[in-house]
Chimera marker file (.cmm) of the C-alpha trace (Angstrom):
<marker_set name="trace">
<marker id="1" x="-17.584" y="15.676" z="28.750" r="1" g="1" b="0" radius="0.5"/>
<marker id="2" x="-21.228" y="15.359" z="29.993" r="1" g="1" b="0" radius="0.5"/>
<marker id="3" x="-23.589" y="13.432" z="27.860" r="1" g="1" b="0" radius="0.5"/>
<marker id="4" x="-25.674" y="16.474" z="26.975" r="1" g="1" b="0" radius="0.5"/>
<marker id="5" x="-22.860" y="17.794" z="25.328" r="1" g="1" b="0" radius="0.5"/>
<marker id="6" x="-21.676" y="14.923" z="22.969" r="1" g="1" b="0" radius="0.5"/>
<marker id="7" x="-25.185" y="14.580" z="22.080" r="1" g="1" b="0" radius="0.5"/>
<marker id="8" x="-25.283" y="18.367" z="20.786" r="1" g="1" b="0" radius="0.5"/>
<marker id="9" x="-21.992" y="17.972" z="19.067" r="1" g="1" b="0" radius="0.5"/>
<marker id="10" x="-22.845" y="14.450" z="17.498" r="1" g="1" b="0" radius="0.5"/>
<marker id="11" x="-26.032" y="16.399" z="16.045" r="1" g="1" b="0" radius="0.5"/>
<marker id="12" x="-24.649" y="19.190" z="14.816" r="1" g="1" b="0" radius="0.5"/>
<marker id="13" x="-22.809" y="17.170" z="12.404" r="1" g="1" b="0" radius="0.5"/>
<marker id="14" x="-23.652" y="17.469" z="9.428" r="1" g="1" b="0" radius="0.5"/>
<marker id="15" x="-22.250" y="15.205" z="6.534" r="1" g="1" b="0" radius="0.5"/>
<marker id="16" x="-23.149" y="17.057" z="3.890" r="1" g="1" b="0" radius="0.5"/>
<marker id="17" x="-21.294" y="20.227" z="4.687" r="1" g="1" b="0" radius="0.5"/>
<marker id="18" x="-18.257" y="18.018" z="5.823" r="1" g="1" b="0" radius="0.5"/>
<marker id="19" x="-15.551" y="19.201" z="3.155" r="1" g="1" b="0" radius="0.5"/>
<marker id="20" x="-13.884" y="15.890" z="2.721" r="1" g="1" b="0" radius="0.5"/>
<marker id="21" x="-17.557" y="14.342" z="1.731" r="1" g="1" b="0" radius="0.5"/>
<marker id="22" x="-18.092" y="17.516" z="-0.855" r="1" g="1" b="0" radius="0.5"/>
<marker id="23" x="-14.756" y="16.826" z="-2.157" r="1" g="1" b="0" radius="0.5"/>
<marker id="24" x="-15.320" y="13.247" z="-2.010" r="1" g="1" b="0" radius="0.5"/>
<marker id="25" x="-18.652" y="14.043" z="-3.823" r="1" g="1" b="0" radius="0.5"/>
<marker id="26" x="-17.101" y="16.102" z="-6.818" r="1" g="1" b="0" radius="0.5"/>
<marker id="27" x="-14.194" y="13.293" z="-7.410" r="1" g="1" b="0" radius="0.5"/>
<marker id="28" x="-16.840" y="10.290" z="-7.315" r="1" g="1" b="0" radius="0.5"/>
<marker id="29" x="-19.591" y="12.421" z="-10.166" r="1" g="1" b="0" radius="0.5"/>
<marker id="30" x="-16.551" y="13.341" z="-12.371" r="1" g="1" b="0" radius="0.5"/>
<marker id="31" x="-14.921" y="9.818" z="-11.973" r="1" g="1" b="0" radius="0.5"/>
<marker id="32" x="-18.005" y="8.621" z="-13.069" r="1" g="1" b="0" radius="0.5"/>
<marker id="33" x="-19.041" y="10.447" z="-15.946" r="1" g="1" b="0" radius="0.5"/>
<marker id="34" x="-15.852" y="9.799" z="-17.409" r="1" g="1" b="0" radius="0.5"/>
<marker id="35" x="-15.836" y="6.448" z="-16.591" r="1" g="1" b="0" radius="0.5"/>
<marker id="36" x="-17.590" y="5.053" z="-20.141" r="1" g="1" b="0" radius="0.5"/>
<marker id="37" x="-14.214" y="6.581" z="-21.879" r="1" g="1" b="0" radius="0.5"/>
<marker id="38" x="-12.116" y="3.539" z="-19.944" r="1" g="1" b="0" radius="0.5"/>
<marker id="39" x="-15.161" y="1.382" z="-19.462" r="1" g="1" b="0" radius="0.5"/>
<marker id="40" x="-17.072" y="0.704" z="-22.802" r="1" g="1" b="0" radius="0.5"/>
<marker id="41" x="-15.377" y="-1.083" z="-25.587" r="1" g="1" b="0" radius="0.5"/>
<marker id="42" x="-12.184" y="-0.832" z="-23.376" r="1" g="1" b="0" radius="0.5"/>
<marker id="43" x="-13.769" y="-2.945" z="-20.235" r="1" g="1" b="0" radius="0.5"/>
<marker id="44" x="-10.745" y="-1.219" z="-17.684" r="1" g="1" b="0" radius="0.5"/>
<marker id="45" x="-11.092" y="-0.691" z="-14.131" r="1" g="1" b="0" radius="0.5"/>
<marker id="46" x="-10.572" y="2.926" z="-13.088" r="1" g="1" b="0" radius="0.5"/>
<marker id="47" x="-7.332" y="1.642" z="-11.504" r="1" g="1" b="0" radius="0.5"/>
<marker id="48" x="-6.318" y="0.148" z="-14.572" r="1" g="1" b="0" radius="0.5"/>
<marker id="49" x="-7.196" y="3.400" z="-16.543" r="1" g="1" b="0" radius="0.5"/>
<marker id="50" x="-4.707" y="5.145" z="-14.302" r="1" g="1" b="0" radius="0.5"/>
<marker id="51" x="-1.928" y="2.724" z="-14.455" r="1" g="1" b="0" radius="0.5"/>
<marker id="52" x="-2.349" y="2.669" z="-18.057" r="1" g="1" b="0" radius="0.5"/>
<marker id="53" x="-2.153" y="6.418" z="-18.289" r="1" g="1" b="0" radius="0.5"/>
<marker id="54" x="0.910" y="7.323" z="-15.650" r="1" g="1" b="0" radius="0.5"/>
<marker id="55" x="2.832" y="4.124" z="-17.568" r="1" g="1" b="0" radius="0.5"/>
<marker id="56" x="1.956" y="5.825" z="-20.989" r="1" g="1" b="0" radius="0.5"/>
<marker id="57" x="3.398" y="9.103" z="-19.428" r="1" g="1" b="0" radius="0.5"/>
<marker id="58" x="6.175" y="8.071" z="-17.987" r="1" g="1" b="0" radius="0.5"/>
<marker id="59" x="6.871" y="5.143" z="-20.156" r="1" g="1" b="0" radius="0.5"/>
<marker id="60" x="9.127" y="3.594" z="-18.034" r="1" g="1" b="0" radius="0.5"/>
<marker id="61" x="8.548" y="2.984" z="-14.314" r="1" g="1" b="0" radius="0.5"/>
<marker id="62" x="7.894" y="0.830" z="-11.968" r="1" g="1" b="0" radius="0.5"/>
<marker id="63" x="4.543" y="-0.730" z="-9.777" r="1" g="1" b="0" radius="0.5"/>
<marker id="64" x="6.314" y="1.517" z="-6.314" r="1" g="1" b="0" radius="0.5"/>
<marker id="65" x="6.301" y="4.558" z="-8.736" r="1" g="1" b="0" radius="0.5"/>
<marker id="66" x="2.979" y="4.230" z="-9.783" r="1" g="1" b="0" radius="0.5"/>
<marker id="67" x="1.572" y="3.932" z="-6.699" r="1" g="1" b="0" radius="0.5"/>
<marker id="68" x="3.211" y="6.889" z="-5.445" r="1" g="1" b="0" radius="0.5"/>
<marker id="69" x="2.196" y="8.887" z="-8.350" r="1" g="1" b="0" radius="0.5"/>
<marker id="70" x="-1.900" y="7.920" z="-8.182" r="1" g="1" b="0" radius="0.5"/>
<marker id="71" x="-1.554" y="7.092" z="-3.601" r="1" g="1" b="0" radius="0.5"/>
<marker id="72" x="-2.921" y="4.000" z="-4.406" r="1" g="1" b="0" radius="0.5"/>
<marker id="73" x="-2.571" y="0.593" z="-2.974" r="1" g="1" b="0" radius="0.5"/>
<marker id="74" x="0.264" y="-1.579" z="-3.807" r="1" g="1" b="0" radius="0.5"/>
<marker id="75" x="-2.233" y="-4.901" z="-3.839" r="1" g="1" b="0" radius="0.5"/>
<marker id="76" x="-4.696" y="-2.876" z="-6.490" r="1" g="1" b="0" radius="0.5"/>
<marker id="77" x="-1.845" y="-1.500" z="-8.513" r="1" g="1" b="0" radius="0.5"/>
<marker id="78" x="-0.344" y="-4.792" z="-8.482" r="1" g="1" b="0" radius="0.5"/>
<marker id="79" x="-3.829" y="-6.671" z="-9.569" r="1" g="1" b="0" radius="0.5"/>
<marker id="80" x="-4.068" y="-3.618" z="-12.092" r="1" g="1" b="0" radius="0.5"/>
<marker id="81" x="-0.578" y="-4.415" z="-13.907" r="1" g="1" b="0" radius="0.5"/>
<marker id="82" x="-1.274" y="-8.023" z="-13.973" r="1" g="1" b="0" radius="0.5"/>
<marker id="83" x="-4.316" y="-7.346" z="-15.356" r="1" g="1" b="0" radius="0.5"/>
<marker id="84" x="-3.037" y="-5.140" z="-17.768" r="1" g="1" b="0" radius="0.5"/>
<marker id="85" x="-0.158" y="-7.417" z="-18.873" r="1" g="1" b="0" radius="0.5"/>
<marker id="86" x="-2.880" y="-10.236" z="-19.474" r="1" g="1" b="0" radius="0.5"/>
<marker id="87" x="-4.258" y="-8.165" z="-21.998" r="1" g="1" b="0" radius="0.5"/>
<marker id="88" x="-1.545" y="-7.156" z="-23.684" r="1" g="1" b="0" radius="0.5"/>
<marker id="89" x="-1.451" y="-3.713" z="-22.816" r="1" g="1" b="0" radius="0.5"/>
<marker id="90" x="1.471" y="-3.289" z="-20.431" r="1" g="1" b="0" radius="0.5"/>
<marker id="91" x="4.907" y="-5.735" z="-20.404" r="1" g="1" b="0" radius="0.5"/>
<marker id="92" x="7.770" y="-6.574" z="-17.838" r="1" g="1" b="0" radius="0.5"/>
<marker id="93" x="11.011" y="-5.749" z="-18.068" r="1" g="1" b="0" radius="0.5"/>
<marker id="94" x="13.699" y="-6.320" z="-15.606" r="1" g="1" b="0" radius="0.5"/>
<marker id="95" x="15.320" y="-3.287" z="-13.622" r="1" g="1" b="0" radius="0.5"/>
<marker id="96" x="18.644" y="-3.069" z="-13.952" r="1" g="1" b="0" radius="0.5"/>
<marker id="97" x="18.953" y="-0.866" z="-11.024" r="1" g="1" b="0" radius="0.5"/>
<marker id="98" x="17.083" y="-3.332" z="-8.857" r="1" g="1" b="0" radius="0.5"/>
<marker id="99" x="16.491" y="-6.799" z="-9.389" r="1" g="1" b="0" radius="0.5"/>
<marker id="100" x="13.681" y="-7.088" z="-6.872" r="1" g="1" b="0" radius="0.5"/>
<marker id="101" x="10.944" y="-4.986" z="-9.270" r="1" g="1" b="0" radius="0.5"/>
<marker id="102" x="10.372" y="-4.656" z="-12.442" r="1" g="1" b="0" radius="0.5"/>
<marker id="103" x="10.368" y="-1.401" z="-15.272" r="1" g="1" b="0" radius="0.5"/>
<marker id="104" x="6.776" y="-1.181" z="-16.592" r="1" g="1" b="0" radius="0.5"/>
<marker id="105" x="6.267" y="0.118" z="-20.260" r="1" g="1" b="0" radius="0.5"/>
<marker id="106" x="3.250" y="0.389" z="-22.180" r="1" g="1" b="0" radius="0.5"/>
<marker id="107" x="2.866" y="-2.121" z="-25.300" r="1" g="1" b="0" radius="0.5"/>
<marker id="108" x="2.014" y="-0.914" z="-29.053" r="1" g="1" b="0" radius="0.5"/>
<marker id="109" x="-1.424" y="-1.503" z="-27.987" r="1" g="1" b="0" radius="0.5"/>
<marker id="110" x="-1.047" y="-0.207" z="-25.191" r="1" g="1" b="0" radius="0.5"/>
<marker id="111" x="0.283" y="3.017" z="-26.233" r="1" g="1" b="0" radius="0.5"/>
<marker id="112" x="-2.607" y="3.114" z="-28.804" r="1" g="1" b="0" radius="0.5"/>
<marker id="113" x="-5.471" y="2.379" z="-26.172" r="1" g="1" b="0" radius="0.5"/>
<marker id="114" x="-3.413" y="5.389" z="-23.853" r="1" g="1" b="0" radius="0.5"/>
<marker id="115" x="-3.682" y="7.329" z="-27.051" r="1" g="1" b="0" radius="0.5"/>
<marker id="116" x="-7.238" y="7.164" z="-27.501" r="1" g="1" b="0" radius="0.5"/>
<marker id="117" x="-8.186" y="7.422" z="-24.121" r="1" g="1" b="0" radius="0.5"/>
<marker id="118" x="-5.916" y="9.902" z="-23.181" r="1" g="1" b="0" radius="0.5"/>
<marker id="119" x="-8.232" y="12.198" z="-25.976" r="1" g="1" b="0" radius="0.5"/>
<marker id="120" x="-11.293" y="11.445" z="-24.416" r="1" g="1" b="0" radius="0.5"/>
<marker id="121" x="-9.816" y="12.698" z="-21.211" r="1" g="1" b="0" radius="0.5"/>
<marker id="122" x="-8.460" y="15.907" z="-22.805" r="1" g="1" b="0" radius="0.5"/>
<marker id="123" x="-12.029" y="16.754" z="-24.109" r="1" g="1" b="0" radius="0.5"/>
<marker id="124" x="-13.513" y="15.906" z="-21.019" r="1" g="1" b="0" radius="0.5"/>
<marker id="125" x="-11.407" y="17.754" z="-18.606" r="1" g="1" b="0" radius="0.5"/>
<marker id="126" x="-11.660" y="20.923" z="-21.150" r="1" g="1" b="0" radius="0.5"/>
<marker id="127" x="-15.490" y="20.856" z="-20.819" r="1" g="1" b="0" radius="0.5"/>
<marker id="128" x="-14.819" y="21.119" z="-16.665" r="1" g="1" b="0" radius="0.5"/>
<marker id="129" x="-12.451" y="24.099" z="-17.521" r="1" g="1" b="0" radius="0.5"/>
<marker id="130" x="-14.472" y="25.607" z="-20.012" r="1" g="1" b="0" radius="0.5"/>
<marker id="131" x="-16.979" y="25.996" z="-17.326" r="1" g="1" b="0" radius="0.5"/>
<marker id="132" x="-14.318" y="28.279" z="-15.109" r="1" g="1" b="0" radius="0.5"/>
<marker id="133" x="-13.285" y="31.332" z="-15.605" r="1" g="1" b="0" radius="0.5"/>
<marker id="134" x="-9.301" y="31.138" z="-15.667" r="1" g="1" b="0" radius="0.5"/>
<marker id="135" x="-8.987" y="33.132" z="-12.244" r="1" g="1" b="0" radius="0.5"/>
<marker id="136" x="-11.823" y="30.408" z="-11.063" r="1" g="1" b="0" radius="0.5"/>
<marker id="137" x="-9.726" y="27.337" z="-12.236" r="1" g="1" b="0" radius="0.5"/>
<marker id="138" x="-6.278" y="28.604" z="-10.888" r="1" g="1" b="0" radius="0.5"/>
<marker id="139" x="-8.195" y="29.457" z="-7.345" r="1" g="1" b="0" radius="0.5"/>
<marker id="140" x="-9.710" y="25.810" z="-7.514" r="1" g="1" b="0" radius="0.5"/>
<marker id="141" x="-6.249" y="24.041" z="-7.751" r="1" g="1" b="0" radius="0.5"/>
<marker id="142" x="-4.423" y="26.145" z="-5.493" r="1" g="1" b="0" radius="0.5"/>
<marker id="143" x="-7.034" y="25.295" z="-3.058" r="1" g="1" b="0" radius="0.5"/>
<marker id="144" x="-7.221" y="21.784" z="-3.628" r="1" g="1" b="0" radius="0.5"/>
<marker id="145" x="-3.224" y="21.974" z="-3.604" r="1" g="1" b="0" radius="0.5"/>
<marker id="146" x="-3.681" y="23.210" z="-0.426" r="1" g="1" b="0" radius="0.5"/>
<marker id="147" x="-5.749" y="21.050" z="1.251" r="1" g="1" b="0" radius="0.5"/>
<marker id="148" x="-3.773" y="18.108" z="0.325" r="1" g="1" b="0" radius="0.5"/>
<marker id="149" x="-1.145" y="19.406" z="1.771" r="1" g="1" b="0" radius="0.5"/>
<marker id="150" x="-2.802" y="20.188" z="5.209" r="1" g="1" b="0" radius="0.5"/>
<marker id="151" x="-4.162" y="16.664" z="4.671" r="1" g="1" b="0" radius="0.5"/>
<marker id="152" x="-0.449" y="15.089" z="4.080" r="1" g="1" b="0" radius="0.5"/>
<marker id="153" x="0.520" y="16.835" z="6.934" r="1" g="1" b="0" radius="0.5"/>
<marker id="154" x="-1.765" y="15.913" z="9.895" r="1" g="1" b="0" radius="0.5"/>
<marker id="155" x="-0.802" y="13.065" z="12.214" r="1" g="1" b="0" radius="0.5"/>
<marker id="156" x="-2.814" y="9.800" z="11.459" r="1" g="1" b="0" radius="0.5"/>
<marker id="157" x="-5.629" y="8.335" z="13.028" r="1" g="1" b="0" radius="0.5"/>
<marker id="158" x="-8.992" y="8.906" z="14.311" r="1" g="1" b="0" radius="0.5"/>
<marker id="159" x="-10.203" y="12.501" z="15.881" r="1" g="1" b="0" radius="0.5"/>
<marker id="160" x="-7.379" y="14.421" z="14.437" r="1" g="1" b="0" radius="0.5"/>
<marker id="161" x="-8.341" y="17.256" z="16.765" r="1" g="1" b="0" radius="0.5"/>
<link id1="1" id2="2" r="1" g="1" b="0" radius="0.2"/>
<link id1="2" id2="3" r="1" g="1" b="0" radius="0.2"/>
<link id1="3" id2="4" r="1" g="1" b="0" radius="0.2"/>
<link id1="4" id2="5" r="1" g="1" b="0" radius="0.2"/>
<link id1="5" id2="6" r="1" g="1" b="0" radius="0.2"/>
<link id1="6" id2="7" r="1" g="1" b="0" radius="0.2"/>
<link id1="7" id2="8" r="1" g="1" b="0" radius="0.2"/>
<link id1="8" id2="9" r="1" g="1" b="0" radius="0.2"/>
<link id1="9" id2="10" r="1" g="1" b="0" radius="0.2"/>
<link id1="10" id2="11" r="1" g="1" b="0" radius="0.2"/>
<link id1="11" id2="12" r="1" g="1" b="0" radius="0.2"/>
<link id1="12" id2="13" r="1" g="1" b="0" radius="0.2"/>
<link id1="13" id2="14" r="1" g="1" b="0" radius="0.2"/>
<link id1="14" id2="15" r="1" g="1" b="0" radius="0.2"/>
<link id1="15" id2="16" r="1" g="1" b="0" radius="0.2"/>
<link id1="16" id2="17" r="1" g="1" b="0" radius="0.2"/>
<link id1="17" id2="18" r="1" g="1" b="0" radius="0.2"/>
<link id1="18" id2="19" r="1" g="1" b="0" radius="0.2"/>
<link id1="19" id2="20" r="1" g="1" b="0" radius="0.2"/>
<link id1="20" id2="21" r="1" g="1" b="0" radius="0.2"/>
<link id1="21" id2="22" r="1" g="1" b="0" radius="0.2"/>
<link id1="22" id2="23" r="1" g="1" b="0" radius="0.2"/>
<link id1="23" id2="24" r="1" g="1" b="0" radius="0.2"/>
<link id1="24" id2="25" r="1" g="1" b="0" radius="0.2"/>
<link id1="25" id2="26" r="1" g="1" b="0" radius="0.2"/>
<link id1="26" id2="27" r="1" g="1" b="0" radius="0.2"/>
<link id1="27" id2="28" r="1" g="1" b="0" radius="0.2"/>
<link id1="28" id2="29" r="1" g="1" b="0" radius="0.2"/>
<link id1="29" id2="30" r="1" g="1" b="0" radius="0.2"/>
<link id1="30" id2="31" r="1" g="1" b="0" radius="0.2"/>
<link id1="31" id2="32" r="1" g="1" b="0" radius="0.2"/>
<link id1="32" id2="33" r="1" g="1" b="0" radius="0.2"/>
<link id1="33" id2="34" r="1" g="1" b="0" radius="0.2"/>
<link id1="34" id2="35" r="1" g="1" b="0" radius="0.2"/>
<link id1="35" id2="36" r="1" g="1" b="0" radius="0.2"/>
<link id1="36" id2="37" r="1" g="1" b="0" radius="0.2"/>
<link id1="37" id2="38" r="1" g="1" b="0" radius="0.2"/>
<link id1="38" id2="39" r="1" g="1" b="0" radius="0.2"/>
<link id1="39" id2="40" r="1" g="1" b="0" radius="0.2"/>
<link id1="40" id2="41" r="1" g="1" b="0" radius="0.2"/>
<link id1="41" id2="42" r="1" g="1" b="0" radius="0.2"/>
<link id1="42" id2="43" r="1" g="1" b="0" radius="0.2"/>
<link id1="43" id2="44" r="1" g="1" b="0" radius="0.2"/>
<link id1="44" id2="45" r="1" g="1" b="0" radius="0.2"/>
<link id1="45" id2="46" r="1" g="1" b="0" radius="0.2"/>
<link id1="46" id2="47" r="1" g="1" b="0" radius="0.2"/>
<link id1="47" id2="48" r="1" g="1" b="0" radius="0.2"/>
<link id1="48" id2="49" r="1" g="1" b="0" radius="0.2"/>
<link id1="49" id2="50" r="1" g="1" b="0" radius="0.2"/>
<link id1="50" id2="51" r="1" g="1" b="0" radius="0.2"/>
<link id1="51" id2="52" r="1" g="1" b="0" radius="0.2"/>
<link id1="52" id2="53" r="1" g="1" b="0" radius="0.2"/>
<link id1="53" id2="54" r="1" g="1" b="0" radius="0.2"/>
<link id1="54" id2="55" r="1" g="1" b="0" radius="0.2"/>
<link id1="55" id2="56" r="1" g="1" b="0" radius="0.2"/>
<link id1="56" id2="57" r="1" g="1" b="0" radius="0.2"/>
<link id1="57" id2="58" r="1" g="1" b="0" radius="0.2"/>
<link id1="58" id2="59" r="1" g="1" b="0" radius="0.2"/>
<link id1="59" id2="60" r="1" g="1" b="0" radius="0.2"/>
<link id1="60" id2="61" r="1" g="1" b="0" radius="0.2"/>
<link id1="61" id2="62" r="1" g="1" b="0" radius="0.2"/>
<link id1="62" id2="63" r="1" g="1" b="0" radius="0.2"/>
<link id1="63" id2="64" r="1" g="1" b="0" radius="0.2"/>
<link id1="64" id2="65" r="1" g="1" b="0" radius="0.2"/>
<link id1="65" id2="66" r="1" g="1" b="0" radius="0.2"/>
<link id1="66" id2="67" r="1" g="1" b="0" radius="0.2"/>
<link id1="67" id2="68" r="1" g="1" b="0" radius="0.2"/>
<link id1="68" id2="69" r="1" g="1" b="0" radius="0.2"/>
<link id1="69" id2="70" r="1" g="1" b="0" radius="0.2"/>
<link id1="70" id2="71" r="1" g="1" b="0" radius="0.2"/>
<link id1="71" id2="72" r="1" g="1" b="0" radius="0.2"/>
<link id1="72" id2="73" r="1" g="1" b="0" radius="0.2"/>
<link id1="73" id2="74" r="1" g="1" b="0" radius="0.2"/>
<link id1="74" id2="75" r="1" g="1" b="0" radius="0.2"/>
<link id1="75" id2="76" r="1" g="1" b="0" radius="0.2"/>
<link id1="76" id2="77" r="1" g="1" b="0" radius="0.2"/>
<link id1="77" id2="78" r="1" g="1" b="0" radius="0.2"/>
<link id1="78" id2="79" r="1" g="1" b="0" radius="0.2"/>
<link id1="79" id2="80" r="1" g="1" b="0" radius="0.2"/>
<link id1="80" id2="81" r="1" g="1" b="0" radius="0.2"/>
<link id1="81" id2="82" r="1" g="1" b="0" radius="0.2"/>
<link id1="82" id2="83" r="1" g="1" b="0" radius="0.2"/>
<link id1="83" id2="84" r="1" g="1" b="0" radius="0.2"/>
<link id1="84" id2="85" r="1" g="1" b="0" radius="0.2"/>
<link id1="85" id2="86" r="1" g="1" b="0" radius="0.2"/>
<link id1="86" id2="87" r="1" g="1" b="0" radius="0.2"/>
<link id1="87" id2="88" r="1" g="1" b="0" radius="0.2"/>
<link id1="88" id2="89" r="1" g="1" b="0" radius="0.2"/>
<link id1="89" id2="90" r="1" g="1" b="0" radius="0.2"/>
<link id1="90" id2="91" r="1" g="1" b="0" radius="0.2"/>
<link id1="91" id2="92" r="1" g="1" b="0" radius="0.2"/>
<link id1="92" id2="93" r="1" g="1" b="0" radius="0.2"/>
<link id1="93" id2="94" r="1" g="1" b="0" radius="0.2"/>
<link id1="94" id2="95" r="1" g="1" b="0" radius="0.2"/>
<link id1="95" id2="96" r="1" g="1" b="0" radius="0.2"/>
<link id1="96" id2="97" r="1" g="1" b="0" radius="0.2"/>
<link id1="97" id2="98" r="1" g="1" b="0" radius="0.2"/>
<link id1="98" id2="99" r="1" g="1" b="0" radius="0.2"/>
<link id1="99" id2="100" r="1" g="1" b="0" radius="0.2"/>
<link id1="100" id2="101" r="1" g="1" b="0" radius="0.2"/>
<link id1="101" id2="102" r="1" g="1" b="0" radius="0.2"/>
<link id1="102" id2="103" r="1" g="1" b="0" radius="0.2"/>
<link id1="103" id2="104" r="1" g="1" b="0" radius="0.2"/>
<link id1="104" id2="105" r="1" g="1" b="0" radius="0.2"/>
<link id1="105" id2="106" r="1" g="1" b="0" radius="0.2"/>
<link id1="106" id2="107" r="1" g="1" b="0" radius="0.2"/>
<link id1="107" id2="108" r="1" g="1" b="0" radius="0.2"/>
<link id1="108" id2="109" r="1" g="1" b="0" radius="0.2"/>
<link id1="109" id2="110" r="1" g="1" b="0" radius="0.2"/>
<link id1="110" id2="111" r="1" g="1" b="0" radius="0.2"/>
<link id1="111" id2="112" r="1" g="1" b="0" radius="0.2"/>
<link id1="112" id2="113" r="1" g="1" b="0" radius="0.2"/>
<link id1="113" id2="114" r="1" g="1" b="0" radius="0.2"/>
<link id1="114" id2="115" r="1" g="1" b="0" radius="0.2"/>
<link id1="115" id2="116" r="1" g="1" b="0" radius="0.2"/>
<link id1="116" id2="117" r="1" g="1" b="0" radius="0.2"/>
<link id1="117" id2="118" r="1" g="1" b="0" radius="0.2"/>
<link id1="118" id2="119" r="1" g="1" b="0" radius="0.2"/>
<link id1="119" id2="120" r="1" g="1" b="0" radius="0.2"/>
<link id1="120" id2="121" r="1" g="1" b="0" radius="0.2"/>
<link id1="121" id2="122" r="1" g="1" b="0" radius="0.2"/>
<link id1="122" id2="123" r="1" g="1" b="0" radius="0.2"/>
<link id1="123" id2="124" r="1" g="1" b="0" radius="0.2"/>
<link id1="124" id2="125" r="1" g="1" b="0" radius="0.2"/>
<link id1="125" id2="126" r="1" g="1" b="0" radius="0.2"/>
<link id1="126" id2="127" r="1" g="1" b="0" radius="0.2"/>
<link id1="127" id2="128" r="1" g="1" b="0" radius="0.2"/>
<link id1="128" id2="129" r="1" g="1" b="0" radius="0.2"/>
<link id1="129" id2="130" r="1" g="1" b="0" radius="0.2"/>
<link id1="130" id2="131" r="1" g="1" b="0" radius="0.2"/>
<link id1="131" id2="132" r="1" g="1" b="0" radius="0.2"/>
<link id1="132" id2="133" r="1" g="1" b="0" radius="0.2"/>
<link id1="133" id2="134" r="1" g="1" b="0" radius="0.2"/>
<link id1="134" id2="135" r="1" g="1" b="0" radius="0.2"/>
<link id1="135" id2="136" r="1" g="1" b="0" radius="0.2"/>
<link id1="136" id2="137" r="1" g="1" b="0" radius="0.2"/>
<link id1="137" id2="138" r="1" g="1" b="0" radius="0.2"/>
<link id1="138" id2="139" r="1" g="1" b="0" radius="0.2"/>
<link id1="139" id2="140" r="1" g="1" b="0" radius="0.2"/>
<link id1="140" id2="141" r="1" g="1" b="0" radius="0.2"/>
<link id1="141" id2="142" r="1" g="1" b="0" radius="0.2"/>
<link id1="142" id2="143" r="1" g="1" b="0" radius="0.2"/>
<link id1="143" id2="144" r="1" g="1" b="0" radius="0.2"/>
<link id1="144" id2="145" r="1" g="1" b="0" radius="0.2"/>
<link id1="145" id2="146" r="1" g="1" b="0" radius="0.2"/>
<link id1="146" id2="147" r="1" g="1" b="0" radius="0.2"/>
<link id1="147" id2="148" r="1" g="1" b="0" radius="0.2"/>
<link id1="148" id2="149" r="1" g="1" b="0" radius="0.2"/>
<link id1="149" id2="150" r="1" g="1" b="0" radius="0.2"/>
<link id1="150" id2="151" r="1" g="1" b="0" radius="0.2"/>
<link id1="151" id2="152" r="1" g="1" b="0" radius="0.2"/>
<link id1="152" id2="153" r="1" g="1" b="0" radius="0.2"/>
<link id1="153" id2="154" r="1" g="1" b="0" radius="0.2"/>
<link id1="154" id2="155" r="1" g="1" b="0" radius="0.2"/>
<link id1="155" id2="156" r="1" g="1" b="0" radius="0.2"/>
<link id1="156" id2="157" r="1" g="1" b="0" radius="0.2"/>
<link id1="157" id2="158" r="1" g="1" b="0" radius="0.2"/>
<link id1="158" id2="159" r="1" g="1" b="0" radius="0.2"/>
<link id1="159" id2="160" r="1" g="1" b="0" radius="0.2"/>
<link id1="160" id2="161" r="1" g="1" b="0" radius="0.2"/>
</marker_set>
């Protein structure tokens, strides 16, 4: 390709029309205005947040599940559970099915901390739904659905096509 033309197509991109960065954009302002619900008085990490609140939903399950459930990291769900156990929030138990992990389950105060939380985030996500009409909100997921599926399903690495 001549120089003249990967300077034109270089410059025609444009970030802030790129749909991963507006999706990116909406997860990172919602993230954080809900953030002081995990963050004050509770002092967790958004990671931790989500660990607690798949382990509170599942009850029982393990670190692999976990981070299949949220596609995060092993090493950050890992540093998240121990993290979590530390402060008496999330305990160990042996699996019987597999000696090489463990079954995760939420302590008393952990369930009451996934409790609490787990309000905030009901309120919160009703004041993003409130502010859809129900047509609007059903569109939104099945295109988000969407998306992740195209997403899932592309082959990895860089210039995708």
């Amino acid at each position: 390709m001549p120089a003249d033309d990967r300077q034109s197509e270089t410059t025609s991109f444009d970030l802030e029309q790129f749909l991963p960065f507006i999706l990116n954009q909406a997860a990172e302002a919602t993230g954080r205005a809900f953030q002081p619900a995990y963050r004050e008085g509770h002092g967790l990490s958004r990671t931790e947040w989500r660990v607690l609140a798949i382990t509170g939903r599942y009850e029982r399950l393990t670190a692999r599940d976990i981070c299949a459930i949220a596609h995060e990291e092993k090493s950050r769900v890992s540093r998240a559970v121990a993290a979590l156990e530390r402060q008496g929030l999330i305990r160990r138990e042996a699996d019987s099915r597999d000696r090489r992990s463990d079954t995760l389950m939420l302590t008393s105060d952990g369930s009451a901390l996934y409790a609490r939380i787990g309000r905030s985030a009901i309120a919160f996500d009703r004041v993003l739904r409130e502010a859809l009409t129900p047509e609007a909100e059903a569109a939104l997921r099945q295109l988000l659905e969407r998306i992740t599926r195209i997403a899932e399903d592309m082959p990895e690495g860089p210039g995708r096509g």
